[in-house]
C-alpha positions in Angstrom: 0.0 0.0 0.0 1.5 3.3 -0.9 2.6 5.6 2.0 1.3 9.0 1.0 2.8 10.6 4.0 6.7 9.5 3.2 5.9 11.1 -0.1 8.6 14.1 -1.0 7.0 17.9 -0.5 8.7 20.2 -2.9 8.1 23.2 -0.8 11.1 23.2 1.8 9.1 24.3 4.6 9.6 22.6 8.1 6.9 22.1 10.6 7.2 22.6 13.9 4.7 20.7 15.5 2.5 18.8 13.9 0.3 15.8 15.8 -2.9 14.5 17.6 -4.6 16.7 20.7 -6.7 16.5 23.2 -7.2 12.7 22.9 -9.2 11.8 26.3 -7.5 9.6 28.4 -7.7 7.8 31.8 -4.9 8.4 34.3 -4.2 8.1 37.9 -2.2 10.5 39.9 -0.8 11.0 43.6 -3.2 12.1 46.1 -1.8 13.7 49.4 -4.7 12.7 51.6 -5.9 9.6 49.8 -3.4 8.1 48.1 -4.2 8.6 44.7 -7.3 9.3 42.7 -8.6 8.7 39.2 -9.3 11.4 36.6 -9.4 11.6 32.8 -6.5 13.6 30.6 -6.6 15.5 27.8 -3.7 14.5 26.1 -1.6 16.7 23.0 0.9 14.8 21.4 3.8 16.3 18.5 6.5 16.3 16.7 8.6 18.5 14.1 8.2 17.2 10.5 11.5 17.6 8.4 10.5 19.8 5.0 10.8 16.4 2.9 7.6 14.7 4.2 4.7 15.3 3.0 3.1 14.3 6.5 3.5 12.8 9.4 2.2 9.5 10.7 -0.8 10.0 12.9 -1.8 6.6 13.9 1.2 6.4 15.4 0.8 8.7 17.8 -2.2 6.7 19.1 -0.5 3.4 19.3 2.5 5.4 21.3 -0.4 6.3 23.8 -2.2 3.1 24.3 1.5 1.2 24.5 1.4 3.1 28.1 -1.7 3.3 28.8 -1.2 1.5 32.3 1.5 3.9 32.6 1.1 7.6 31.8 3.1 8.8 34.3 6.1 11.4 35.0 8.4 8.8 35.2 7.7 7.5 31.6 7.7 10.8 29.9 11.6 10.6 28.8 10.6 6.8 27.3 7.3 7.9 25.4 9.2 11.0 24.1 11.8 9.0 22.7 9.9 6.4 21.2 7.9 9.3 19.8 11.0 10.8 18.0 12.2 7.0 16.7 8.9 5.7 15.4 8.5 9.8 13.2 11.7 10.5 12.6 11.8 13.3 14.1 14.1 16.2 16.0 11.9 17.2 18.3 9.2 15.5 21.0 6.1 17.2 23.1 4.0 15.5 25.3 0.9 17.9 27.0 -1.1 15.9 29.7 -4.0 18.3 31.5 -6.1 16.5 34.0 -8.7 17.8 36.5 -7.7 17.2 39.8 -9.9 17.2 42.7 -9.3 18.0 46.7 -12.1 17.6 49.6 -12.5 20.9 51.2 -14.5 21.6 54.3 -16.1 25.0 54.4 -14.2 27.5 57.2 -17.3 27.5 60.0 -19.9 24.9 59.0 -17.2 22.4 58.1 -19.7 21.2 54.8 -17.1 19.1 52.9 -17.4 19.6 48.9 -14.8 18.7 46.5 -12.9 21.7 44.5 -12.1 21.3 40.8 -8.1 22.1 39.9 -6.6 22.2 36.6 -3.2 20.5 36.4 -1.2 19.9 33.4 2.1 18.0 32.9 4.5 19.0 30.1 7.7 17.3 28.6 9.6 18.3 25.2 12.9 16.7 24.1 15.2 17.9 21.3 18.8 18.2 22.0 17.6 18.3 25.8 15.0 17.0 27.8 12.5 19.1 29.6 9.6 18.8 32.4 7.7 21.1 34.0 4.0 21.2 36.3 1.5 23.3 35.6 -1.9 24.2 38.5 -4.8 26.6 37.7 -5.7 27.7 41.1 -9.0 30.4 41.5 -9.3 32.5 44.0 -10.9 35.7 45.2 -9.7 38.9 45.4 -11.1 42.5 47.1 -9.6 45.1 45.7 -7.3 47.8 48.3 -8.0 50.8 46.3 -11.7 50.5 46.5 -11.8 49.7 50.2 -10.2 52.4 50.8 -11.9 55.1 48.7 -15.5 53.7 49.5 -17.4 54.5 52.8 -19.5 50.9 52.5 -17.7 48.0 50.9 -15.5 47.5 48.1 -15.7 45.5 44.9 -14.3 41.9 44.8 -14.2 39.1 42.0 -12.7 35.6 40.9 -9.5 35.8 39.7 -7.8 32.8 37.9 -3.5 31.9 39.1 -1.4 30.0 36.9 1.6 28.9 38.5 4.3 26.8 36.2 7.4 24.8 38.2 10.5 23.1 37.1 11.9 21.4 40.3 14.1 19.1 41.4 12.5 16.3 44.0 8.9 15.5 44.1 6.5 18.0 44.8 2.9 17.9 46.2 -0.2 19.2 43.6 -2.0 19.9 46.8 0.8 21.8 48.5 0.8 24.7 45.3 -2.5 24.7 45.4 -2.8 25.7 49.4 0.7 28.3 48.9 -1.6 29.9 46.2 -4.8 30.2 48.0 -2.4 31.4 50.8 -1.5 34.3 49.0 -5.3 35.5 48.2 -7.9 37.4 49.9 -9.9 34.3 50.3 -9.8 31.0 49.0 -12.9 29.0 47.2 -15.8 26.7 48.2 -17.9 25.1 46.2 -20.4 24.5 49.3 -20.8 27.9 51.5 -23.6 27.9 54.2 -24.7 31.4 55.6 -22.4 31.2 58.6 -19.4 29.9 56.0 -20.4 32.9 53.2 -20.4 35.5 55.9 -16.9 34.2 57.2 -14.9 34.3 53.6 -17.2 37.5 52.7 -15.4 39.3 55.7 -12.1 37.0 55.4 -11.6 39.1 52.2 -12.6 42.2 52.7 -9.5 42.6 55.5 -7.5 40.9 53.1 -7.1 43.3 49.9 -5.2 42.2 47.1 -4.1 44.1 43.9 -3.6 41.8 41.0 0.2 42.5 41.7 -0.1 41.6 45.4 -0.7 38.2 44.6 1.3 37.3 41.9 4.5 38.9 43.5 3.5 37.0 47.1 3.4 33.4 45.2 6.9 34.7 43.9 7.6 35.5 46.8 7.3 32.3 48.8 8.4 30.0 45.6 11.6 32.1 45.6 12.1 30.6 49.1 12.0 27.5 48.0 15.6 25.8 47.0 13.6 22.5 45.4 12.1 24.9 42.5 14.8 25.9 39.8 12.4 27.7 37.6 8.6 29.2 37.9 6.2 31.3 36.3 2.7 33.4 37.9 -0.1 35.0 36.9 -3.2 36.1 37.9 -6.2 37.2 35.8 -8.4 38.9 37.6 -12.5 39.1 36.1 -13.0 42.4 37.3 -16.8 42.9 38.5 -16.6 46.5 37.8 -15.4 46.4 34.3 -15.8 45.0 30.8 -12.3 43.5 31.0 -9.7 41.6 33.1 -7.0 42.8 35.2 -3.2 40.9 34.8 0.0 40.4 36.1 3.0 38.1 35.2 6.1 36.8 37.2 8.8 34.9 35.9 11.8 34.0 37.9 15.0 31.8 37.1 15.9 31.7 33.7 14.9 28.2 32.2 17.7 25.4 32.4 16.6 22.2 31.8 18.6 19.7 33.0 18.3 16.0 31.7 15.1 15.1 32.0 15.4 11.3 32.7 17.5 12.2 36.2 15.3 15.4 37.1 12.5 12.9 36.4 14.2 10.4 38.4 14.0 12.5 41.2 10.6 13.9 41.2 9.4 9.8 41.3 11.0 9.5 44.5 7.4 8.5 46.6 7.3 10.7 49.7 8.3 8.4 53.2 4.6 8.9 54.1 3.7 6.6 50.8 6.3 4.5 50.5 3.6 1.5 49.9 2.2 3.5 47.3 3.2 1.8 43.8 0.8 3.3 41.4 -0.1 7.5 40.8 1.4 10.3 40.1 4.8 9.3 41.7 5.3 5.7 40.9 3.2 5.5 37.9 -0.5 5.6 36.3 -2.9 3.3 35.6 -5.9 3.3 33.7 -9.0 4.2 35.8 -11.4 1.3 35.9 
């Protein structure tokens, strides 16, 4: 059968990335408080595609995925990169996985448990180097200082939406970003608030003030403390109640240096003491949720 996609392309031009996305996948990952929980991925797959190729193979992509699909874990993102770069051809490897991630939260008076919704995303790359890096969408509310302190009653507050991205060295709690972020707002989420619980976070806030700068440079702040993290990035977008638009700010500290991927990953899969009889998750590999 003729293979249309080895077929020369006569117009020189290389492609970057060129592959399958947002292929839905089951995955399990680390849990700090339960051991680990399942959750589905949406997962982006590429590579670049030298200039004499008509195409790329796409099938092959898929059959790269299900070959670990017991195993889509941090550990094995060096080994599917690779095998992505042998079975195309190809210079350079990406592997995207976002997954929703979900932690039990008990509301501040009423102590109504509810489970909050977390956007997590793990990304690897691999050309001459290897790279890795963790990615948590955190919301949170903020009440903004300036208002407070111009208004005689109240002051306008809103969602606002932080995207923290981390290169580090040794494993690293999901759950322990997400609490350093919500740390650093005026108030954290609920999904369940009773009366007594709205009226808490409702005044939590409003003594808490935060400009979208305040928060983004107090997450920098504390990661900058941190010796484990070699590289980070912050923002905050905050969905201003008041206005037609959003209000922004962006932190990036420590200039990117990957380092080889397969010993940084090496470290990062080292399971914390507390689960040392943990085998399977976000530290010691994924397996597909039943």
């Amino acid at each position: 059968m003729n293979d249309v996609q080895n077929r020369r392309d006569h117009r020189k031009i290389e492609i970057n990335k060129v592959g399958v996305k947002r292929i839905r996948y089951p995955i399990t990952v680390l849990d700090k408080a339960k051991g680990f929980q399942h959750t589905v991925a949406s997962v982006n797959l590429f590579v670049d595609l030298p200039h004499r190729f008509k195409g790329t193979h796409m099938s092959r992509f898929v059959e790269i995925l299900n070959k670990y699909k017991g195993d889509i874990a941090i550990k094995n993102f060096s080994k599917i990169l690779a095998e992505m770069k042998k079975r195309l051809k190809a210079k350079t490897a990406h592997l995207e996985v976002e997954f929703p991630y979900f932690i039990e939260k008990e509301a501040p008076v009423t102590k109504a448990k509810s489970l909050m919704e977390y956007i997590c995303r793990f990304c690897g790359s691999s050309n001459d180097k290897e790279d890795f890096y963790v990615g948590i969408v955190v919301p949170i509310t903020t009440v903004c200082p300036c208002s407070k302190e111009i208004s005689q009653f109240g002051a306008h507050n809103q969602r606002a939406i932080v995207t923290v991205n981390l290169r580090f060295k040794k494993f690293i709690w999901i759950e322990d970003i997400i609490q350093l972020v919500e740390e650093c707002a005026s108030c954290d989420l609920y999904s369940i608030l009773k009366r007594p619980d709205e009226k808490f976070v409702t005044e939590k806030a409003y003594q808490n003030p935060m400009f979208v700068e305040d928060v983004v440079r107090e997450i920098a702040r504390r990661l900058e403390k941190d010796p484990n993290i070699t590289w980070f990035t912050v923002e905050s977008e905050n969905l201003e109640s008041i206005h037609n638009h959003s209000a922004y700010a962006y932190v990036e500290r420590k200039p990117p240096s990957p380092s080889n991927l397969k010993s940084s990953m090496k470290n990062s899969e080292k399971t914390p003491k507390s689960q040392k009889t943990l085998k399977k998750g976000l530290g010691e590999g994924a397996k597909e949720a039943s």
